[in-house]
C-alpha positions in Angstrom: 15.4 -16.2 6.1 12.1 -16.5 4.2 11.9 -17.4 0.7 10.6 -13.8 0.0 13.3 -11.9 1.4 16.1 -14.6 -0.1 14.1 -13.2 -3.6 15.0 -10.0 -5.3 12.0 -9.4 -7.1 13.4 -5.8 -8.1 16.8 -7.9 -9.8 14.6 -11.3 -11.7 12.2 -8.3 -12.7 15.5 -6.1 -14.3 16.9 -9.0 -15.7 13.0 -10.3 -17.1 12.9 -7.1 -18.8 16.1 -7.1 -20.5 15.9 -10.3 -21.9 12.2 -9.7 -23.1 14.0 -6.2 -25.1 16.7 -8.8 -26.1 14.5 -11.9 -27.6 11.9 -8.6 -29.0 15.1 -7.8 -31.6 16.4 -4.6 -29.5 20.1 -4.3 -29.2 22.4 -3.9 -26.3 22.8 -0.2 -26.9 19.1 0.4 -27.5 18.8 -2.0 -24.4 21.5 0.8 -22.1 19.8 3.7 -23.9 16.2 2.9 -22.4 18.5 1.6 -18.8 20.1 5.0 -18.8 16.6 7.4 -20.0 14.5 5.5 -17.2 17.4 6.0 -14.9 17.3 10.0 -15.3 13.5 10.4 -16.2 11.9 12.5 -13.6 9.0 10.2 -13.0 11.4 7.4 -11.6 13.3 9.9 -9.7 10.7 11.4 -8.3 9.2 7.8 -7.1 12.5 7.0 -5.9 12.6 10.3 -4.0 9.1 9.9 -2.8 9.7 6.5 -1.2 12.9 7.4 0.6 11.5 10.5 2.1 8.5 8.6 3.3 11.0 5.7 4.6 12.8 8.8 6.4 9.5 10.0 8.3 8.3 6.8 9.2 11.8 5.7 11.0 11.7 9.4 12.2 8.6 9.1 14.3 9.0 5.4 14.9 12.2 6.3 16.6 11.2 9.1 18.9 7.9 7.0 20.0 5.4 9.1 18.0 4.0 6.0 16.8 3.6 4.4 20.0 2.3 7.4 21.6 -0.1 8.2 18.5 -1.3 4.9 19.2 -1.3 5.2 22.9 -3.7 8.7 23.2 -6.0 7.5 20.6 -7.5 5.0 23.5 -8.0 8.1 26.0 -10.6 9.3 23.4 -12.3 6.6 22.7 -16.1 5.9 23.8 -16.7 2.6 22.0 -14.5 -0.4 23.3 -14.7 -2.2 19.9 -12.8 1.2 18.0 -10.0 0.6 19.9 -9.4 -2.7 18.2 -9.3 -1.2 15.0 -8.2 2.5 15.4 -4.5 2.3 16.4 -4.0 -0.4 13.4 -5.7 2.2 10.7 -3.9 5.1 12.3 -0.8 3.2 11.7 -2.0 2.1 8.1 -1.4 6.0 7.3 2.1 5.7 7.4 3.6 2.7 5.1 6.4 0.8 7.0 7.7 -3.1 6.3 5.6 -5.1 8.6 3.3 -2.1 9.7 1.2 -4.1 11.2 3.2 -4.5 14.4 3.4 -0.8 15.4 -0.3 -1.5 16.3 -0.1 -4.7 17.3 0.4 -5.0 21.1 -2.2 -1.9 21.6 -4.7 -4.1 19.6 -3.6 -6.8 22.0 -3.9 -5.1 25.3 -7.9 -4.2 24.1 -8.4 -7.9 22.4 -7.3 -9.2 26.1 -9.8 -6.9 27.8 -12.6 -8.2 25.6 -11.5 -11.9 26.0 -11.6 -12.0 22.3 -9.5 -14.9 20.7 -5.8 -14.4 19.0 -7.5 -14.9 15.4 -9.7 -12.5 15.7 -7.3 -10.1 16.7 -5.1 -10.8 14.2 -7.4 -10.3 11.9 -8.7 -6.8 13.1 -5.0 -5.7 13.0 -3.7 -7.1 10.1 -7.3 -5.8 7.6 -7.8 -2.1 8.9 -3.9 -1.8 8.9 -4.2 -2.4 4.9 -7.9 -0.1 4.5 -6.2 3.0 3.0 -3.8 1.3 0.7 -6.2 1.7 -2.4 -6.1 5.3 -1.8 -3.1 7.1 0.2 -1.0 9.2 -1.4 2.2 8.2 0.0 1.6 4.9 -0.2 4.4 3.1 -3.0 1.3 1.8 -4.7 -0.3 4.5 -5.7 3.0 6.5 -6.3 4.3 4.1 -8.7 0.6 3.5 -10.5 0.2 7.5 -10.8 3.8 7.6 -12.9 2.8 4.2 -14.9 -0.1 5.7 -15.9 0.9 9.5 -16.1 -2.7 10.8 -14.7 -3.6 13.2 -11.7 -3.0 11.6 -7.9 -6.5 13.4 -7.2 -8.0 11.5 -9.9 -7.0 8.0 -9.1 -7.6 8.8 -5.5 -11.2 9.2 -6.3 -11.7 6.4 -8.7 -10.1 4.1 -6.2 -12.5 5.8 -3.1 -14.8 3.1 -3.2 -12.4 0.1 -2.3 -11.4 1.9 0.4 -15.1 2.4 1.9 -15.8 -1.0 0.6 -12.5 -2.2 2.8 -13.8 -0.6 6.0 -17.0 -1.5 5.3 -16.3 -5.4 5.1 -13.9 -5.3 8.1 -16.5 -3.7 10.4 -19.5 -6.4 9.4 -17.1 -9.4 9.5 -14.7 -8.4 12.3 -17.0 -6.1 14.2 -20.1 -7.5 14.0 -20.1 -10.3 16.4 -18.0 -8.2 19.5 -20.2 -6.5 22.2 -19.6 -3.3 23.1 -18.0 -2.9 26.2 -17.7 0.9 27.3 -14.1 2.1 29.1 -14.7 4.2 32.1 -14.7 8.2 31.4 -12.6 10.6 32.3 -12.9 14.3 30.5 -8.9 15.5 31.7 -7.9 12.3 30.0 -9.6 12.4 27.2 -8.6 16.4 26.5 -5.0 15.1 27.1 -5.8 12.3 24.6 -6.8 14.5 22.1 -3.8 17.0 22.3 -1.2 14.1 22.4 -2.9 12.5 19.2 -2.6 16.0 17.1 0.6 16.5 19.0 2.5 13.0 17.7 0.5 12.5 14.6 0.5 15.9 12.5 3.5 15.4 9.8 1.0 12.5 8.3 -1.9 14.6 9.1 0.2 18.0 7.3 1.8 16.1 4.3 -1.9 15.1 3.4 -3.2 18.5 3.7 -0.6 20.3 1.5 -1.2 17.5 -1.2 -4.9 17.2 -1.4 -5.8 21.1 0.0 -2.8 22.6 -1.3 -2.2 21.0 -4.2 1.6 21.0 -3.2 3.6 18.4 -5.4 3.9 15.0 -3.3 8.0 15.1 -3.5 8.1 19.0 -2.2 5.8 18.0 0.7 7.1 15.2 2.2 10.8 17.3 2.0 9.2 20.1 3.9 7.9 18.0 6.9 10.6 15.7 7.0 12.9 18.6 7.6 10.8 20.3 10.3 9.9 16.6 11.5 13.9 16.9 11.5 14.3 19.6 14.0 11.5 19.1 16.1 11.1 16.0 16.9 12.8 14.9 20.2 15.6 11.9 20.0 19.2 11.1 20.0 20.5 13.4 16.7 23.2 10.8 16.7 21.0 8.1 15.8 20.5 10.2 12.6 23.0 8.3 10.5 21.9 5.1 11.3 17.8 6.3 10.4 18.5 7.7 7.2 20.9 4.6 6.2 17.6 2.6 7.5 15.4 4.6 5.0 17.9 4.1 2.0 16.1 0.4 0.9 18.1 -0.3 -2.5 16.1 -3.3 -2.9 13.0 -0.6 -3.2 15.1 1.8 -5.4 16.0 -1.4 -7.5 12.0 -2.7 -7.8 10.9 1.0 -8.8 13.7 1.2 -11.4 13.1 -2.4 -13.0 9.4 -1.4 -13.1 9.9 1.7 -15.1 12.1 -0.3 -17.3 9.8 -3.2 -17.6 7.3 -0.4 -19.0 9.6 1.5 -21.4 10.8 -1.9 -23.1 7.1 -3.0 -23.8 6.3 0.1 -25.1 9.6 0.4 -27.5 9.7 -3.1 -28.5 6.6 -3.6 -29.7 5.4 -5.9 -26.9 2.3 -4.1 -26.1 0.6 -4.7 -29.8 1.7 -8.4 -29.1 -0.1 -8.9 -25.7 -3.2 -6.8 -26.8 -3.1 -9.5 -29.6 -3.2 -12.3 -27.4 -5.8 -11.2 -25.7 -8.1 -11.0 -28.2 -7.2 -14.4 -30.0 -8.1 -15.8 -26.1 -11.3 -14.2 -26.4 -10.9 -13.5 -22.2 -13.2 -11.4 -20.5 -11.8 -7.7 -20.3 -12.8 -7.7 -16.6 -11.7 -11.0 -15.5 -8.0 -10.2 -17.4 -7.7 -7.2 -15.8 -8.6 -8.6 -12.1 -6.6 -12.0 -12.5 -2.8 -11.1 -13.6 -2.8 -8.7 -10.9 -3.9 -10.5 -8.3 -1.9 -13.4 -9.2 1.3 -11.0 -9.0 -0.4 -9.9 -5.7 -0.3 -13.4 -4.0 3.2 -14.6 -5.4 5.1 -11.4 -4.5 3.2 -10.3 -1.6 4.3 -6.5 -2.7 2.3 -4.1 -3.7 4.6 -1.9 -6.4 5.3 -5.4 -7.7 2.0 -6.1 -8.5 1.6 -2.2 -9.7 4.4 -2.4 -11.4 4.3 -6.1 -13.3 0.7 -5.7 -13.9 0.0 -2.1 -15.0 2.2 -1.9 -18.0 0.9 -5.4 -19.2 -2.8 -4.0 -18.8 -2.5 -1.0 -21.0 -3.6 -1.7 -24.5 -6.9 -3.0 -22.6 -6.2 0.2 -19.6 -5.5 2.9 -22.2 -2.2 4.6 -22.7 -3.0 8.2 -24.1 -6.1 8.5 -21.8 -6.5 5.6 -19.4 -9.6 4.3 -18.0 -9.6 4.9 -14.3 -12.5 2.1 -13.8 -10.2 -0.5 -15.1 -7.3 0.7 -13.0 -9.4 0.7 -10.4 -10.2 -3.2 -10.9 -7.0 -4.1 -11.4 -5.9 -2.6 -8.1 -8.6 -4.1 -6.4 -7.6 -7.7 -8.0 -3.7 -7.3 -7.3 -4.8 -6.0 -4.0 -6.5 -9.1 -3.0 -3.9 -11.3 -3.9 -1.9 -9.3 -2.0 -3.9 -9.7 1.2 -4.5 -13.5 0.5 -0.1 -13.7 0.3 1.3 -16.1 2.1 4.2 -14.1 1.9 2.9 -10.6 2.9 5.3 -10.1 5.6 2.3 -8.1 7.4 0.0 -11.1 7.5 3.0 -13.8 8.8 4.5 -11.5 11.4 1.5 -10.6 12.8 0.1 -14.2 13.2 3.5 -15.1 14.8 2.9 -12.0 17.2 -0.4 -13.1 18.3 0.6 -16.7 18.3 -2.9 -17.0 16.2 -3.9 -20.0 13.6 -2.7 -19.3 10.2 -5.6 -21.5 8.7 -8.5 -19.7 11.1 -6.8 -16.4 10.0 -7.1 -16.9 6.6 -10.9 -17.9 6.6 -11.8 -14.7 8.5 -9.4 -12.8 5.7 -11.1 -14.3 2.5 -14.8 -13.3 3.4 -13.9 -9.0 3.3 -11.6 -9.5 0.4 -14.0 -11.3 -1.6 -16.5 -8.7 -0.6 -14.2 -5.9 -2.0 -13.5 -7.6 -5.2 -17.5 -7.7 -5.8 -17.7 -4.1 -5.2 -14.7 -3.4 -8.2 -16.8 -5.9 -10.3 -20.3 -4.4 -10.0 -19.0 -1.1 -10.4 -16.7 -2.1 -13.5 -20.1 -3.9 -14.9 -22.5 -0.8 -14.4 -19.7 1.7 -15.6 -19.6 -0.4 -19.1 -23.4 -1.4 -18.9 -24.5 2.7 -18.9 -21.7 3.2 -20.8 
């Protein structure tokens, strides 16, 4: 067992945030008000609800073989070698599950092999494009959790975080594509119709739940209930596996985190915190920019989770974020910042199972990982600058 999973981030940051109420001069029944109000506040039950449902779909579809298959039909379709390297791991990146990385894994293998490319550099492919969508999916527990923090529009933080994501695809085609040849698979037109059909066929309740969130404007909760119930009755497996998948789904070390963050957010609000850290800063005389890149991404690389970072570093950043109206820009650079430190974790469970998979260097990894997160950050940075330089 790893030091992360022995760690229950969700329970030190419950217990963090009581004892910050308690040493702020709040009492125990002011302490088991705000416990009991967070608890029953729509916005944490409507994360909550959100995550489960999402856990529910993803051990769905990962149990009848969609995923393999999704992954499997994609490569009928495909003209350019290289794409298959990097398609099946950002098809998979669309659907958050622990460890993702390894639903795409051994078809990024089986294409790595045929290119004779080594085990770093398919690690690497596998483990970035797996993580390119992060900064903007909607059913990712990132952007759930940061869109309650921060009580603004999903649409809107979708597009302020746009950028990182083209920025992230960007960096991982120059410094993982760059260098590989393209080396064309044979045709075949009845395969590649099949292809086609199979991929719609597997992959449309991730495909759907998007559309009746950004088209639709359906709310996020409602959506994913709707597919997950038709998911429900037609997708073919073992009905009595059903107990087991939705026990699977129910992660109360997940429920726990997203509780303890909401909490964490309340109590510096109530008790005064907030004034006290917006204080601090200014006595520092810290960069705004570098503050709000650097305590995320130091949550990022010490948790290796991404609502931990979202959820430790959000509330913190408010007096410099905005509460009432909060600056999208500066959310935007904080995600970027906790999201690198993220990557860089030598804890993400993505990054250690898929090295172990590939049986690649952790070291050599690493070095081709730094180069495209650097590259992101500078993107957040320069468009931070510019935003405050034109005002």
């Amino acid at each position: 067992m790893s030091l992360k999973e022995k760690l229950n981030i969700g329970l030190i940051m419950l217990i963090f945030s009581l004892l910050m109420g308690i040493f702020s001069g709040m009492s125990i029944f002011e302490l088991l008000k705000s416990l009991i109000l967070v608890v029953t506040d729509s916005a944490t039950l409507n994360v909550v609800g959100a995550i489960v449902l999402i856990l529910i779909l993803g051990n769905l579809l990962n149990e009848a073989g969609s995923l393999r298959k999704i992954n499997l039909s994609v490569e009928t379709f495909i003209k350019d070698r290289r794409l298959t390297l990097i398609i099946p791991s950002a098809l998979m990146g669309l659907l958050p599950a622990p460890a993702g990385a390894m639903l795409s894994a051994p078809v990024v293998e089986e294409s790595g092999n045929k290119m004779g490319l080594s085990a770093e550099i398919k690690t690497f492919l596998n483990y970035w494009f797996r993580h390119v969508w992060e900064y903007v999916w909607p059913i990712y527990p990132g952007i759930i959790l940061a869109v309650a923090i921060l009580n603004v529009p999903l649409q809107k933080l979708i597009v302020a975080q746009l950028p990182l994501t083209l920025a992230a695809i960007f960096a991982g085609v120059v410094f993982g594509l760059g260098k590989i040849s393209d080396k064309k698979p044979e045709e075949d037109g009845k395969k590649t119709f099949k292809g086609v059909y199979e991929f719609f066929l597997y992959a449309w309740p991730i495909f759907a739940i998007i559309f009746l969130v950004l088209v639709f404007k359906v709310d996020l909760i409602l959506s994913l209930l709707i597919i997950v119930v038709f998911a429900l009755f037609i997708t073919k497996m073992d009905k009595k596996r059903l107990p087991f998948i939705l026990k699977n789904s129910l992660s109360w070390r997940m429920i726990l985190l997203i509780v303890s963050v909401m909490l964490f957010k309340r109590i510096l609000e109530t008790s005064g915190m907030l004034s006290v850290i917006l204080g601090l800063f200014d006595y520092l005389k810290v960069s705004s920019l570098i503050t709000l890149f650097s305590i995320p991404f130091f949550v990022g690389f010490v948790t290796g989770v991404t609502p931990a970072f979202v959820g430790i570093s959000l509330p913190v950043l408010l007096p410099i974020i905005g509460t009432s109206s909060p600056d999208l820009t500066y959310v935007m650079l904080a995600y970027a910042g906790g999201f690198s430190g993220y990557l860089l974790s030598p804890v993400h469970l993505c990054l250690v199972v898929t090295v172990q998979y590939f049986k690649a260097d952790f070291t050599k990894v690493y070095k081709l990982v730094i180069l495209p997160v650097v590259f992101v950050a500078l993107v957040a940075f320069t468009i931070a600058i510019l935003r405050d330089a034109l005002g």
